[in-house]
N, C-alpha and C positions, 0 to 999 in steps of 0.2 A: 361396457367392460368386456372384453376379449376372453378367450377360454382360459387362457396362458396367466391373465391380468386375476381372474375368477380359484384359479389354481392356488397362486402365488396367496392371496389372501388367505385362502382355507387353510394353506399349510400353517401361515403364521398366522393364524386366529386358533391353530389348535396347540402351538406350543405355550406352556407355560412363562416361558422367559421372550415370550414375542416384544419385550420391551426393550429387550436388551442387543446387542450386537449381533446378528443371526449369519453374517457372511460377510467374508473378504475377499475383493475381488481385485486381484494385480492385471495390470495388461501389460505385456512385453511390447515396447513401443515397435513398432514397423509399419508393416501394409494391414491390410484387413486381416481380419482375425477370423482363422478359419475352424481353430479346435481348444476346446476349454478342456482343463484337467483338474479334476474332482479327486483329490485324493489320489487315490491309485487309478482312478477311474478317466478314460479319454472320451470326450464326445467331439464326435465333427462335425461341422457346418456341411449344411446340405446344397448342392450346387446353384437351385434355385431360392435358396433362404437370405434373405436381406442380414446385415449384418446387427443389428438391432434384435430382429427377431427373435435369431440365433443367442445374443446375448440373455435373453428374457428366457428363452429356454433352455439353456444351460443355469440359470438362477435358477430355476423352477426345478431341474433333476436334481442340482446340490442342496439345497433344501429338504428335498424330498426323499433323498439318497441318505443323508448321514444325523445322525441325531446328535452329533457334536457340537457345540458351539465354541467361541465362532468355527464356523465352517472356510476354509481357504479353496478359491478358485483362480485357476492362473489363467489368463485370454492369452494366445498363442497367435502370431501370423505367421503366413505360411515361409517366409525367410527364414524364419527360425526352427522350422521341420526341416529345412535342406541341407 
């Protein structure tokens, strides 16, 4: 299990409703997806980060980020910034 994999677990083993729906996650269909947005919150893929990676780690700040449930995350590619 990875750090990222190790993370993700501990957030939802410490919420109460770990049972329940904990994130929704839209992707804007295009090319690779370079930036998630968390609420009001923008994260960017980093130039050398696989795109998988980066998706696991934007789960991992929105989780971590908001005690809302469900929580909404939208996957962005970069056509859609231009």
């Amino acid at each position: 299990m990875n750090p990222l994999e190790r993370r993700t677990a501990k957030l939802e083993a410490s919420r109460p409703d770990a049972n329940q729906i904990a994130i929704i996650i839209r992707r804007v269909i295009g090319g690779e997806v370079v930036r998630a947005v968390i609420g009001d919150r923008a994260i960017e893929r980093r130039a050398d980060e696989a795109e998988d990676a980066f998706m696991e780690r934007s789960k991992v700040e929105a989780l971590a980020g908001t005690d809302r449930r469900p929580c909404r995350m939208i996957l962005l590619p970069k056509e859609v910034l231009q």
